[in-house]
py3Dmol code that shows the C-alpha trace and the ligand (Angstrom):
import py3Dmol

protein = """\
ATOM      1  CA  UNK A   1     -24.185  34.053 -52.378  1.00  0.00           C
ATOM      2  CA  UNK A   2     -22.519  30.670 -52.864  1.00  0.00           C
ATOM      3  CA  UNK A   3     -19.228  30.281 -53.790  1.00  0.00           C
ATOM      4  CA  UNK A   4     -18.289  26.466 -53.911  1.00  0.00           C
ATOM      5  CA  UNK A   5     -14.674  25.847 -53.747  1.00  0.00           C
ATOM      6  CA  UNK A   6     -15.015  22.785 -56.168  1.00  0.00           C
ATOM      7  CA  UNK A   7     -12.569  22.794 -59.286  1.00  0.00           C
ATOM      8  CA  UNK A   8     -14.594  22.473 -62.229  1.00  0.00           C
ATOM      9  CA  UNK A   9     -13.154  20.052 -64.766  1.00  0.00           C
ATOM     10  CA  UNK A  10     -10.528  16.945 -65.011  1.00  0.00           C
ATOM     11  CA  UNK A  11      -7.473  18.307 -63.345  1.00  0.00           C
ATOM     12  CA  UNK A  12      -8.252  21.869 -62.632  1.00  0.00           C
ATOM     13  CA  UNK A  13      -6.417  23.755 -60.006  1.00  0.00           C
ATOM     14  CA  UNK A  14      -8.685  26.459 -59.197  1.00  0.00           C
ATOM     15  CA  UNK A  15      -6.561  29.321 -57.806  1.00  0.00           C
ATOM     16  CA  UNK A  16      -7.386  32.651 -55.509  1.00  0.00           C
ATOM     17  CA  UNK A  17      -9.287  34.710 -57.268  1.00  0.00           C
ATOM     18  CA  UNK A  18      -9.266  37.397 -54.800  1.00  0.00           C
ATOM     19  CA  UNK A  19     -12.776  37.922 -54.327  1.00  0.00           C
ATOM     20  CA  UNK A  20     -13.648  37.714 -57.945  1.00  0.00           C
ATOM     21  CA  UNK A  21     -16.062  34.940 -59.582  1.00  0.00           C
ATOM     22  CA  UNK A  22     -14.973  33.255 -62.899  1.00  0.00           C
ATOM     23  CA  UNK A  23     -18.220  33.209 -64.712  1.00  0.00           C
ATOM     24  CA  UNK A  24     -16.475  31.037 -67.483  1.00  0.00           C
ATOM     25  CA  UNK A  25     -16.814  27.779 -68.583  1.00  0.00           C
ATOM     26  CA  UNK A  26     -12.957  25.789 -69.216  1.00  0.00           C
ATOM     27  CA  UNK A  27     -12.563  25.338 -73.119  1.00  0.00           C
ATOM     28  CA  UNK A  28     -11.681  21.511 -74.002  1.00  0.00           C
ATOM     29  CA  UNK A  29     -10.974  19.118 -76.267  1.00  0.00           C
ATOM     30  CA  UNK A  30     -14.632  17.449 -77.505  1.00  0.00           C
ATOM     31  CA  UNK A  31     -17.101  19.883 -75.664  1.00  0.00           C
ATOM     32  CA  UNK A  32     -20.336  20.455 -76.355  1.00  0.00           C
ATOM     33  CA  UNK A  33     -21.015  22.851 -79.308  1.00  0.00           C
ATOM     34  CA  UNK A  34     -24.160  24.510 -81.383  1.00  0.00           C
ATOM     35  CA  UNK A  35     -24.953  21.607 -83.674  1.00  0.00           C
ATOM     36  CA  UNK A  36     -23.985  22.972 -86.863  1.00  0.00           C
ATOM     37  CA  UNK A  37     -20.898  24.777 -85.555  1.00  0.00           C
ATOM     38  CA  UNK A  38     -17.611  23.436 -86.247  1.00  0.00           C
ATOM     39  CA  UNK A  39     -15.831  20.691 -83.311  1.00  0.00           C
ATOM     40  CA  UNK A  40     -13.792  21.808 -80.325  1.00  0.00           C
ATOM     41  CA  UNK A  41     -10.537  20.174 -81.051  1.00  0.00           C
ATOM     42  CA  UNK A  42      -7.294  20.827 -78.558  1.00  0.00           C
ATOM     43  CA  UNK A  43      -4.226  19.060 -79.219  1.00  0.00           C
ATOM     44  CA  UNK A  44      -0.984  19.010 -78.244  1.00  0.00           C
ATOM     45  CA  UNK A  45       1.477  19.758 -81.666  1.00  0.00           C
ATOM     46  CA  UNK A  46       4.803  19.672 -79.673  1.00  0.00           C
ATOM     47  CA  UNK A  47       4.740  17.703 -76.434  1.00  0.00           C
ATOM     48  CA  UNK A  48       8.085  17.778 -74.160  1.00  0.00           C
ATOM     49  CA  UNK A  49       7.044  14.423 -72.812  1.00  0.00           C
ATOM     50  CA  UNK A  50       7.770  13.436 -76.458  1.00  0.00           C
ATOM     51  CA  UNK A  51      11.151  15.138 -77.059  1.00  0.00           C
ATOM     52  CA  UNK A  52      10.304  18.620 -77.983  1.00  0.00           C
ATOM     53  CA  UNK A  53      11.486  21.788 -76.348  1.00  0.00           C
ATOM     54  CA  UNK A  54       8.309  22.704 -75.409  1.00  0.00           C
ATOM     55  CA  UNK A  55       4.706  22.742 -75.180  1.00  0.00           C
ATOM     56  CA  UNK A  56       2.422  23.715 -78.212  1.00  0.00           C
ATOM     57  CA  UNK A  57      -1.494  23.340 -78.529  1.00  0.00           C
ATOM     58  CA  UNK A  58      -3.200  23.544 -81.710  1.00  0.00           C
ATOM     59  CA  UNK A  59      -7.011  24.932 -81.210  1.00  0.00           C
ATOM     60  CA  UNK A  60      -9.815  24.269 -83.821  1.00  0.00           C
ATOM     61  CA  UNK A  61     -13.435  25.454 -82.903  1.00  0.00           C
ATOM     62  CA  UNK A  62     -15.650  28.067 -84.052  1.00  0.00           C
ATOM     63  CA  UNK A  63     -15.896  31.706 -82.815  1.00  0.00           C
ATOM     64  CA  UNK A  64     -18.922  30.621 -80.695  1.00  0.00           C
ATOM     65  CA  UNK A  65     -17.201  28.091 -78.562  1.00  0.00           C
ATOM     66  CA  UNK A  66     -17.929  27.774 -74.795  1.00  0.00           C
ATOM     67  CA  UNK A  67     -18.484  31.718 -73.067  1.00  0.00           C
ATOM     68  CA  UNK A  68     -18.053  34.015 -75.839  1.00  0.00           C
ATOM     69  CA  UNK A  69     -19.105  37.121 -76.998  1.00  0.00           C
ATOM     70  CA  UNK A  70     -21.648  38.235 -80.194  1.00  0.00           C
ATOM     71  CA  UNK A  71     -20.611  41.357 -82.312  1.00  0.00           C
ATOM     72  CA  UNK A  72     -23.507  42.827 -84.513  1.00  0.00           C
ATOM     73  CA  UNK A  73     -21.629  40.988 -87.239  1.00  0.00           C
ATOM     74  CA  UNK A  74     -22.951  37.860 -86.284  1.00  0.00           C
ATOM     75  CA  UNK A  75     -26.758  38.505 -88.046  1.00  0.00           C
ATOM     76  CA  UNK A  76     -26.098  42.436 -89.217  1.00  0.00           C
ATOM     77  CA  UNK A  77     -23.956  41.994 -92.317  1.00  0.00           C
ATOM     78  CA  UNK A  78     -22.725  45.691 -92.204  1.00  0.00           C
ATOM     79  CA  UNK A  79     -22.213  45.555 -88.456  1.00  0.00           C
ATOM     80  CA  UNK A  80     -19.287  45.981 -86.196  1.00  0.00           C
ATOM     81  CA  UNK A  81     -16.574  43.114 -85.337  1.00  0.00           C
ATOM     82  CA  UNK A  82     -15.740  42.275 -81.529  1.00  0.00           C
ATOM     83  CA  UNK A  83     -12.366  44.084 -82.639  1.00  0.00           C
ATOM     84  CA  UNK A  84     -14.560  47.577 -83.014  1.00  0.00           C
ATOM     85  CA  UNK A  85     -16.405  46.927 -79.183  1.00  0.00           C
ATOM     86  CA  UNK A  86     -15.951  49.776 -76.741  1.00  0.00           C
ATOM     87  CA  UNK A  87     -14.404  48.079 -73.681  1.00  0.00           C
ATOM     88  CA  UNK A  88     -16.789  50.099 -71.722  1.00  0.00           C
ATOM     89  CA  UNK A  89     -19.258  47.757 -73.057  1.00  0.00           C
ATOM     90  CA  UNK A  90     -17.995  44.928 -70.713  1.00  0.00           C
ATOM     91  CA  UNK A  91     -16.196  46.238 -67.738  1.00  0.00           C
ATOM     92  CA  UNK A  92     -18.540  47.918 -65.156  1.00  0.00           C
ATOM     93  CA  UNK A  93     -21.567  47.129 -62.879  1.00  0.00           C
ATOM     94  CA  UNK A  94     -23.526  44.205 -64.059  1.00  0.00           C
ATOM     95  CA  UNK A  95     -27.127  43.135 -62.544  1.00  0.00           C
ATOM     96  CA  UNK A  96     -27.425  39.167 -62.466  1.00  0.00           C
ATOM     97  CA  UNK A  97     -31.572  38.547 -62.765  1.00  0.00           C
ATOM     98  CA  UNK A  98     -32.162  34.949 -61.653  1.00  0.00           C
ATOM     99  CA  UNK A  99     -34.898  33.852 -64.024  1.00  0.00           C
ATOM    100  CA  UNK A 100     -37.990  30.532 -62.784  1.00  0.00           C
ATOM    101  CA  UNK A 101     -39.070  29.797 -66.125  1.00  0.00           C
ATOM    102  CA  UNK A 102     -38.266  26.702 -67.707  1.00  0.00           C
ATOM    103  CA  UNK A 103     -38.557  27.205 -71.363  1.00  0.00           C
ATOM    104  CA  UNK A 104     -37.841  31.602 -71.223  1.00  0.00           C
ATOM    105  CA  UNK A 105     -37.084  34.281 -70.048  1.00  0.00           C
ATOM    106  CA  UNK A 106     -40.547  36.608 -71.433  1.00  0.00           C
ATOM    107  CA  UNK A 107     -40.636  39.750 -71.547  1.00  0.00           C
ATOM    108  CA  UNK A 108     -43.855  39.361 -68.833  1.00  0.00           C
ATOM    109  CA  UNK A 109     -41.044  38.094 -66.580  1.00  0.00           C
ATOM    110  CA  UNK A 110     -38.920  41.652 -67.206  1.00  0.00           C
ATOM    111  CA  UNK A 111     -42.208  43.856 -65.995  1.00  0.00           C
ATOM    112  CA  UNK A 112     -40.991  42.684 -62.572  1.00  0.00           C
ATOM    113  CA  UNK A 113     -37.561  43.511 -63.023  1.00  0.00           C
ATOM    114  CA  UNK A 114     -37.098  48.087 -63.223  1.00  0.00           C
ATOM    115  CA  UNK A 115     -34.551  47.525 -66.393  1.00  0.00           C
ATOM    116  CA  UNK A 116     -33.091  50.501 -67.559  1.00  0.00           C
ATOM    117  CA  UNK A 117     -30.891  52.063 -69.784  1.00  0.00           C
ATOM    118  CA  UNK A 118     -27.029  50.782 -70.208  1.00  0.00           C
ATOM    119  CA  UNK A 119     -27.430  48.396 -68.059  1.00  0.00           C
ATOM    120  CA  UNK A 120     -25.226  45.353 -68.096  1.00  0.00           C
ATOM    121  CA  UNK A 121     -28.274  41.929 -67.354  1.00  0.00           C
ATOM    122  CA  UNK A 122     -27.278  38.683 -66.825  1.00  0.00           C
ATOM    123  CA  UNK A 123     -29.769  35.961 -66.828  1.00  0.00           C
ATOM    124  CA  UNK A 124     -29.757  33.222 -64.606  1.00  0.00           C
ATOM    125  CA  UNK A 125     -31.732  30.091 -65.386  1.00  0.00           C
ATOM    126  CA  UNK A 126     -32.227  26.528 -65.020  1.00  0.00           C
ATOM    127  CA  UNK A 127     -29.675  26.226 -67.490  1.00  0.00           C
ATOM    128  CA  UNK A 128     -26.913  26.751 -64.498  1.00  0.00           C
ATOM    129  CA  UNK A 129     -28.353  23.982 -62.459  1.00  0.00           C
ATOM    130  CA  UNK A 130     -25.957  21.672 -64.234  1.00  0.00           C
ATOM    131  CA  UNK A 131     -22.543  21.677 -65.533  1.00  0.00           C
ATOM    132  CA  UNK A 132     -23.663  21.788 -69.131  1.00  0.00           C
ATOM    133  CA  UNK A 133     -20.545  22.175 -70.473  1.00  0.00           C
ATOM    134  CA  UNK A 134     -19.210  18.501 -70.356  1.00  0.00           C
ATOM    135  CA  UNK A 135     -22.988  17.251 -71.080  1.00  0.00           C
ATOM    136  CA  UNK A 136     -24.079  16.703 -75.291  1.00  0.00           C
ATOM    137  CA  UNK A 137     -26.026  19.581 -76.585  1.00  0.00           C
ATOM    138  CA  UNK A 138     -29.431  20.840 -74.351  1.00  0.00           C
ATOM    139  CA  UNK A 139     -32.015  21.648 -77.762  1.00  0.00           C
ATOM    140  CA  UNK A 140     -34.407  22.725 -74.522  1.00  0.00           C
ATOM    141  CA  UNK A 141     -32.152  25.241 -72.821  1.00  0.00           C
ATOM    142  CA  UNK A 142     -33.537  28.003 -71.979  1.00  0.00           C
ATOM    143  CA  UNK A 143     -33.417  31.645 -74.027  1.00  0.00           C
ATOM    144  CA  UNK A 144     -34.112  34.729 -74.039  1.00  0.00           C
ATOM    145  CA  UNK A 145     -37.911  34.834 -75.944  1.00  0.00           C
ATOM    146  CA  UNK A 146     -38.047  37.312 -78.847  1.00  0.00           C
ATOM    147  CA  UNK A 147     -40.593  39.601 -76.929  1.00  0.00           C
ATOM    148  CA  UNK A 148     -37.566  39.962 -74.000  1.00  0.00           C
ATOM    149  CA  UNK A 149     -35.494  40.780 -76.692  1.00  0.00           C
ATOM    150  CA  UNK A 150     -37.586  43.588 -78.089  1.00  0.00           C
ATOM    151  CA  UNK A 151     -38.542  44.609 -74.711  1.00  0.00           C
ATOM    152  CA  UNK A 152     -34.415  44.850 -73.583  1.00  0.00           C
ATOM    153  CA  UNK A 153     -34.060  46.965 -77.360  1.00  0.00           C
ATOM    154  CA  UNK A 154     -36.939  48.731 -76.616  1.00  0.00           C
ATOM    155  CA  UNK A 155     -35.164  50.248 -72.951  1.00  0.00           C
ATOM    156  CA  UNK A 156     -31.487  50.152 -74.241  1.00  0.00           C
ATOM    157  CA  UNK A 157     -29.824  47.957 -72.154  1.00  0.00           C
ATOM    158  CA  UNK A 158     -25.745  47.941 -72.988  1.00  0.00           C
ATOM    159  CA  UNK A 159     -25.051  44.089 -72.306  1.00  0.00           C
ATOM    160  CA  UNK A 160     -27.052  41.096 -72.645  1.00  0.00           C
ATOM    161  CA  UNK A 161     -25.385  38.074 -70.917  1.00  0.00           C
ATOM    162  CA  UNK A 162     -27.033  34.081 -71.103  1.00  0.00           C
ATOM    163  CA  UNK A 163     -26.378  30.492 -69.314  1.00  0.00           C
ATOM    164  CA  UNK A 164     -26.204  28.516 -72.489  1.00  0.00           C
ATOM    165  CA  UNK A 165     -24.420  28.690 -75.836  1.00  0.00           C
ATOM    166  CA  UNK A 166     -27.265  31.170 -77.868  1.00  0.00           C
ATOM    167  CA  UNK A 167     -28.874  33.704 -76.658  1.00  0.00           C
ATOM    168  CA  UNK A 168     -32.276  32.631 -78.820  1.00  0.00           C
ATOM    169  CA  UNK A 169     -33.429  29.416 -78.523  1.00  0.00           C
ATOM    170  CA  UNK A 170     -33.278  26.241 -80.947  1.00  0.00           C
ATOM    171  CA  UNK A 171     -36.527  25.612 -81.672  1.00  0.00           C
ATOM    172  CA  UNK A 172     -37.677  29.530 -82.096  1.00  0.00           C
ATOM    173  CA  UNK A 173     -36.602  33.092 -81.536  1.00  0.00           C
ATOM    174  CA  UNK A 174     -33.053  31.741 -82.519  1.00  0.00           C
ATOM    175  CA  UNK A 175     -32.487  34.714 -85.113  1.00  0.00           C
ATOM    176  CA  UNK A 176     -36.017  36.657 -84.123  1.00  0.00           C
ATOM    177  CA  UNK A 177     -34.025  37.412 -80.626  1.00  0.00           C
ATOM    178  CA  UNK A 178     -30.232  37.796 -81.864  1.00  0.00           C
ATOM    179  CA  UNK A 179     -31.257  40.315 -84.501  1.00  0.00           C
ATOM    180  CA  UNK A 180     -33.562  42.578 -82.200  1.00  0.00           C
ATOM    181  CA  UNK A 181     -30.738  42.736 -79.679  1.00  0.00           C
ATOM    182  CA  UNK A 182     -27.803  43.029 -81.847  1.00  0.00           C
ATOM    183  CA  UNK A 183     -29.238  45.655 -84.206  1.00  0.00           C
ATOM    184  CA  UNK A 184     -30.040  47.695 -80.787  1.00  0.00           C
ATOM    185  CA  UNK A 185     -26.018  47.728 -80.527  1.00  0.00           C
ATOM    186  CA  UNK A 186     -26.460  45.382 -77.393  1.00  0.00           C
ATOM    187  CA  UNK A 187     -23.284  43.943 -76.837  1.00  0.00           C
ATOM    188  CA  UNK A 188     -24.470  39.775 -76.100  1.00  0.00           C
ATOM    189  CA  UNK A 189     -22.332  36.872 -74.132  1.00  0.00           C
ATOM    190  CA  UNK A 190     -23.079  33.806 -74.334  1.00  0.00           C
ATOM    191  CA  UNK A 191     -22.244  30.416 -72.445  1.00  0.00           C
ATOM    192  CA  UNK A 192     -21.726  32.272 -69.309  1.00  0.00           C
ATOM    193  CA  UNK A 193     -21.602  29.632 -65.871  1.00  0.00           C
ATOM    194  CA  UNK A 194     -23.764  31.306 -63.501  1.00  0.00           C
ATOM    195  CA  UNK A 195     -23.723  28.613 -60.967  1.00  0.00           C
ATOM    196  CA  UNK A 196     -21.816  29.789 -58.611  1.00  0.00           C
ATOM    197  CA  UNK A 197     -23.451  33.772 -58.560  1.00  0.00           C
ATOM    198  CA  UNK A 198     -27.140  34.392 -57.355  1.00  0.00           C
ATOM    199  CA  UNK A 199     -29.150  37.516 -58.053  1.00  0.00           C
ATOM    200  CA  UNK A 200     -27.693  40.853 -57.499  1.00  0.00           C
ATOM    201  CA  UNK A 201     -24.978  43.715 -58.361  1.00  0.00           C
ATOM    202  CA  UNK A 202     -22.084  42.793 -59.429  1.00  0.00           C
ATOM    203  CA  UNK A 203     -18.960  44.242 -61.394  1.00  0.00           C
ATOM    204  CA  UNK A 204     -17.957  42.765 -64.255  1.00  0.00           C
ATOM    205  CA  UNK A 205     -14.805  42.020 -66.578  1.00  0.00           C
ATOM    206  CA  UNK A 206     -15.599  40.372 -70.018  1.00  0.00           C
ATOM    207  CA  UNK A 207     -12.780  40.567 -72.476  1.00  0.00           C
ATOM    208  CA  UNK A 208     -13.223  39.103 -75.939  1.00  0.00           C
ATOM    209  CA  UNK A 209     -10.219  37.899 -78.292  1.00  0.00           C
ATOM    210  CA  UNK A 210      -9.398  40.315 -80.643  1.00  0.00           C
ATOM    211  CA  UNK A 211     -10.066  39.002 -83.963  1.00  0.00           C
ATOM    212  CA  UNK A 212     -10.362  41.213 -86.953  1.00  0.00           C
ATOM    213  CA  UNK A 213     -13.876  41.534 -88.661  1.00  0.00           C
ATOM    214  CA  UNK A 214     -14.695  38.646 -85.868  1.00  0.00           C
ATOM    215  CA  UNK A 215     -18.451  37.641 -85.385  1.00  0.00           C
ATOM    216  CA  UNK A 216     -17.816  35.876 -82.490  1.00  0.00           C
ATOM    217  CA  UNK A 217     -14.747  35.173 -80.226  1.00  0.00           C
ATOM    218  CA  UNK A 218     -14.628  32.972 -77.027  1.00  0.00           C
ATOM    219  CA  UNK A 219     -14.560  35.380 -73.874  1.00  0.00           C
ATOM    220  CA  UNK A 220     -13.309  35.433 -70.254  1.00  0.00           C
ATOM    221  CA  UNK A 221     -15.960  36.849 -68.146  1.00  0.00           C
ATOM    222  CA  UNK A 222     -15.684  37.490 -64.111  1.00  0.00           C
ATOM    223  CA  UNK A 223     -17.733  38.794 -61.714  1.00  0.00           C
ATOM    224  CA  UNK A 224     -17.346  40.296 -58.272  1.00  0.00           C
ATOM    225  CA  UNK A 225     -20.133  40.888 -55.395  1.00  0.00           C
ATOM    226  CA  UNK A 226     -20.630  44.720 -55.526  1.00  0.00           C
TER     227      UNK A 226
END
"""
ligand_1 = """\
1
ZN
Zn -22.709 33.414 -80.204
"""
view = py3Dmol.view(width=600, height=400)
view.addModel(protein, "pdb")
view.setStyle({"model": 0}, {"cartoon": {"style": "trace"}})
view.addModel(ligand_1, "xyz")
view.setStyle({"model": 1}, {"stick": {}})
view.zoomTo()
view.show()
């Protein structure tokens, strides 16, 4: 277990967590988004430095900004919002399954690992190696393959959590992978910063925004050594 005391980011004062990880990457102005998603824009609307009484940002991005969550809703049409997730679904023990492969996780790679059901997996790749967040947009990141999608349906995991912004990749299994997990009813997060956890039991806290009917919604997500 590593827990560097760096801040991440431009001016961040990284406070006591008391024992607890943050597993979340810091939302900004210009970062790195899926290509066809909408900008990250954060600006300040009223500015005290500028005469007003207060402070007041105005936030434009899309509901799969930075770490975030995936309701059903996403590639189910009929299926549930984050506003209709069971908060069971993201608070309890969480497994954190450090993953070699360079291009996916397989589901020949999940033989090794006893998964079973309502279990909360985390994948950590070579995706954490770097602070992606501040970097322009990884097409070669690495994702969860469509066979370790069917193969985390097929033993009913509760929670499927990634290192990068989709939990299918670019190139392939982009909707092949969402659609066999999220019409499973796996809850999925996405854009989780692993880089400071290594393999093991954990608890975790993931809270969505709750945002009627909402596809997507940008998450906080901590972990702590169990
Ligand atoms: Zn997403």
């Amino acid at each position: 277990m590593t827990i560097a005391g760096a801040a991440e980011g431009p001016g961040a004062r990284e406070p006591d967590h008391g024992g607890w990880i943050d597993v979340s990457v810091t939302l900004r102005d210009g970062m790195v988004h899926w290509p066809d998603n909408p900008p990250v824009s954060i600006t300040r609307q009223l500015d005290i430095s500028k005469g007003d009484a207060a402070n007041v940002s105005m936030l434009s991005m899309g509901s799969h900004t930075g770490t975030h969550m995936d309701a059903p809703l996403h590639f189910v049409p009929e299926g549930r919002g984050l506003d209709e997730m069971d908060l069971g679904a993201t608070m309890g023990p969480a497994r954190v399954i450090e993953i070699d492969d360079s291009v996916a996780v397989t589901a020949a790679a999940l033989e090794r690992h006893v998964i079973e059901a309502g279990e909360r997996i985390l994948f950590k790749t070579r995706n954490s190696d770097r602070s992606w967040v501040d970097q322009p947009f990884d097409e070669d990141f690495v994702y969860v393959s469509a066979g370790a999608a069917a193969h985390l349906a097929a033993r009913q995991v509760r929670l499927v959590g990634v290192d990068y912004l989709s939990v299918g990749g670019f190139k392939s299994d982009g909707a092949e992978t969402h659609t066999a997990l999220l019409e499973a009813g796996i809850w999925v997060i996405e854009g989780l910063d692993l880089s400071r956890v290594s393999a093991g039991e954990y608890e975790m806290i993931c809270l969505p925004l709750k945002i009627l009917r909402s596809d997507g919604a940008p998450a906080r997500a901590i972990l702590r050594p169990r």
